[in-house]
C-alpha positions as CSV (number, residue, x, y, z in Angstrom):
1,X,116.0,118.0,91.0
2,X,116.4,114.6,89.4
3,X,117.1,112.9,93.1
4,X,118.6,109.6,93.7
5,X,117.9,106.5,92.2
6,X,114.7,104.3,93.2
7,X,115.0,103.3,96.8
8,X,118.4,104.7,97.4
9,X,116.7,105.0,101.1
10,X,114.8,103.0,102.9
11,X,113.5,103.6,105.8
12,X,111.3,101.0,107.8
13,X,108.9,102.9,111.3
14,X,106.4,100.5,113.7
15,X,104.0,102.5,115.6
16,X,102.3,105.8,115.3
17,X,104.0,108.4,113.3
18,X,102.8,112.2,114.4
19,X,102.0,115.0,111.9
20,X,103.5,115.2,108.3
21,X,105.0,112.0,108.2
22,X,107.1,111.8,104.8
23,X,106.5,115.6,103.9
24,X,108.8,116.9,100.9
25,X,109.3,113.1,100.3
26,X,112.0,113.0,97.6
27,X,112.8,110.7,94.7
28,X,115.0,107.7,95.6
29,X,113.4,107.9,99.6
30,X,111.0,104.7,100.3
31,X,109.5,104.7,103.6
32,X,107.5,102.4,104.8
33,X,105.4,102.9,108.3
34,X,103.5,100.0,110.1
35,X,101.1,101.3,112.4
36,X,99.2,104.4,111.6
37,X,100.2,107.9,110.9
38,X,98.1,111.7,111.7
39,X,97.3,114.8,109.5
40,X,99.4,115.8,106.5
41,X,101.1,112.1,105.6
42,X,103.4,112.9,102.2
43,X,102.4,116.9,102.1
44,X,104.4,118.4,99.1
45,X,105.8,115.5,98.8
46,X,108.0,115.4,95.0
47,X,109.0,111.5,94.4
48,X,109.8,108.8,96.4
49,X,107.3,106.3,97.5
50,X,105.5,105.9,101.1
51,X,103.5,102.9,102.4
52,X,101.4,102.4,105.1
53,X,100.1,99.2,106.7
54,X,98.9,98.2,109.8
55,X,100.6,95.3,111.8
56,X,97.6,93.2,111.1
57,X,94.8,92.6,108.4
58,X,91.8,92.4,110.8
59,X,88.8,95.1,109.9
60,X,89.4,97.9,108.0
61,X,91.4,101.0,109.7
62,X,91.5,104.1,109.5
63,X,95.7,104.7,109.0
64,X,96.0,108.2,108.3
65,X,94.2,111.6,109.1
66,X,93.5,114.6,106.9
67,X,94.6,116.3,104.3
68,X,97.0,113.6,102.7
69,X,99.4,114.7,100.1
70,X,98.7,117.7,99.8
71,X,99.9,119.7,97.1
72,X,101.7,116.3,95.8
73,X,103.7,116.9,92.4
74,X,105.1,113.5,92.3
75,X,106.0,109.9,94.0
76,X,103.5,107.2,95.3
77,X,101.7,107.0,98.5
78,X,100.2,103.2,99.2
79,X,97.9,103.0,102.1
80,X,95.8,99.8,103.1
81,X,93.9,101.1,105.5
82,X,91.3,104.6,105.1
83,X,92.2,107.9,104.9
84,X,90.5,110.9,107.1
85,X,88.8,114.3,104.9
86,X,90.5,116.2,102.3
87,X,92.5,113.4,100.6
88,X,95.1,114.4,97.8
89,X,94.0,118.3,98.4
90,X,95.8,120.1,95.2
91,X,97.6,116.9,94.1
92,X,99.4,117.8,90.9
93,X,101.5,114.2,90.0
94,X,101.2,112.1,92.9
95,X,99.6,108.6,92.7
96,X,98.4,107.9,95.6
97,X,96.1,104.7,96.8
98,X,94.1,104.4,99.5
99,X,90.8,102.0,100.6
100,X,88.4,104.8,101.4
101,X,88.3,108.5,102.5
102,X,86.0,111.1,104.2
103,X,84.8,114.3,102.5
104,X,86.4,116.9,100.1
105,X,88.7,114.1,98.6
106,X,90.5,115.2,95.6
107,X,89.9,118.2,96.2
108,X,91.6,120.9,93.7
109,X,93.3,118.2,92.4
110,X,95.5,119.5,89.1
111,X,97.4,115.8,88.2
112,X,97.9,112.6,89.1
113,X,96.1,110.1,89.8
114,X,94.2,108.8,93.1
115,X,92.8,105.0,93.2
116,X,90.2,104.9,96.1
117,X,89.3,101.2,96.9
118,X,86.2,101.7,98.8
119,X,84.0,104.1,100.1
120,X,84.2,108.4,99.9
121,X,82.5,110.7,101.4
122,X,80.7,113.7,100.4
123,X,81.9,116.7,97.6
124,X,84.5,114.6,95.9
125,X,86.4,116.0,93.2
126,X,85.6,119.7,94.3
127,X,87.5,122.1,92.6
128,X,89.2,119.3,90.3
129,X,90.9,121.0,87.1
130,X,93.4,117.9,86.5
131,X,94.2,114.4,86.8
132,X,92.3,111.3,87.4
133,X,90.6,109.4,90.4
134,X,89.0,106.0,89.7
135,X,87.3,105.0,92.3
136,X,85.8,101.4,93.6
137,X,81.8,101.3,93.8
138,X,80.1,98.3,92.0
139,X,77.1,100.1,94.3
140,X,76.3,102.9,92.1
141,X,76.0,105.2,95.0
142,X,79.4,106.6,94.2
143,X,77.9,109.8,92.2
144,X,75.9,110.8,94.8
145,X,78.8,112.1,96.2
146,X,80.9,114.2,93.4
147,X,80.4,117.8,93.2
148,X,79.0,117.8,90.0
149,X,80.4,121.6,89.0
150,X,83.5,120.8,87.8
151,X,83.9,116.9,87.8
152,X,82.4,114.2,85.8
153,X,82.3,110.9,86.5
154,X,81.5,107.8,83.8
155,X,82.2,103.9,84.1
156,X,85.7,102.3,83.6
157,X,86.5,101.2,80.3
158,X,88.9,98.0,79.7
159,X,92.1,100.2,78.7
160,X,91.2,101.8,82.4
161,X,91.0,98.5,83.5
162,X,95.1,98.1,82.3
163,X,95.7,101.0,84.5
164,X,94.0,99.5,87.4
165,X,95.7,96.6,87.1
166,X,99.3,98.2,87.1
167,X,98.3,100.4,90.2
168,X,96.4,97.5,92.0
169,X,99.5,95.3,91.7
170,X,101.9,98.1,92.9
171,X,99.6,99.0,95.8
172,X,99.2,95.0,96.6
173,X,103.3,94.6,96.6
174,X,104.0,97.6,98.4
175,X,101.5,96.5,101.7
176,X,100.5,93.0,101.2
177,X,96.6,94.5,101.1
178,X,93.8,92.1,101.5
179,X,91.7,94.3,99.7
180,X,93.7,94.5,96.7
181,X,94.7,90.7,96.4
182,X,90.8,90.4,96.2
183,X,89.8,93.0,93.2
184,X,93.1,91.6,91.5
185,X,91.2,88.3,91.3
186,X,87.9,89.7,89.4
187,X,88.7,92.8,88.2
188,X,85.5,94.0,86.3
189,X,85.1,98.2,84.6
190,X,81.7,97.9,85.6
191,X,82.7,98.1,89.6
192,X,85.3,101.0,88.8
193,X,84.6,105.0,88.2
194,X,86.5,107.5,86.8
195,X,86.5,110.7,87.7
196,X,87.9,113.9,85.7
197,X,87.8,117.5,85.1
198,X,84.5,118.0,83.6
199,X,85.0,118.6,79.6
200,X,88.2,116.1,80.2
């Protein structure tokens, strides 16, 4: 149960990984893929830490497809790129970042927390009993799309803003993210939400 130590293995992939890359990812594992993975990346995964990049920063891409970590009770997933529907389904201790994600994200999500640098798509935080998701929107459309019957959402406060930071920073040194090197510039609570079990 405890694992190995941090980064005990390291494993480095180029090109396009197929279904469930870094399932039942384990503490002490770090793998890192450059290219772009399918459906499933870090599923049940318990520790450890997985990153995803592309090979270069030129528009934003769409790295990984559905259903990402799902039921996650631990470790850290790092994506610059977007993420497809159903992101961190039934995460329970995972913290996972991404730069945007299609519907159902957070869905049944019990712990953990999710950082979503960009744009979500419809019934967010369905189901949501645990955990936090801040997520990126200095738009104020972000609301529009949280399913309002057991999530609540309100504007970052500066001690969020400390936990952005931290995360932000991880996220930037684990992929080199454009994105992230920019919000770590100018990092404002009014451009952040978090998101929560409602009564939370």
């Amino acid at each position: 149960e405890e694992g190995l130590p941090a980064d005990t293995l390291k494993l480095r992939f180029e090109g396009q990984a197929g279904q469930s890359f870094g399932a039942f990812c384990h503490k002490g594992m770090n793998l890192k893929l450059v290219g772009e993975a399918q459906d499933y990346v870090g599923k049940s995964m318990a520790g450890g830490t997985i990153i995803i990049r592309p090979a270069h920063y030129e528009r934003e891409d769409v790295l990984m497809g559905n259903t990402v970590a799902y039921g996650a009770t631990g470790g850290s997933l790092f994506v610059s790129g977007l993420a497809g529907e159903r992101l961190g389904v039934r995460n329970s201790g995972a913290t996972i970042v991404v730069e945007g994600c299609g519907d159902h994200g957070c869905e049944y999500m019990t712990g953990g927390t999710v950082l979503v640098l960009g744009k979500v798509g419809n019934n967010f935080a369905a189901g949501m009993s645990g955990g936090r998701a801040i997520v990126y929107d200095p738009t104020d459309a972000f609301p529009l799309h949280v399913n309002p019957k057991m999530a609540a959402a309100r504007r970052a406060d500066p001690v969020d803003v400390i936990e952005i930071k931290t995360v932000l920073e991880a996220h930037y040194l684990a992929t080199e993210s454009p994105r992230a090197a920019e919000l770590l510039q100018d990092l404002k609570a009014g451009d952040f939400w978090v998101v929560s079990a409602a009564g939370h």
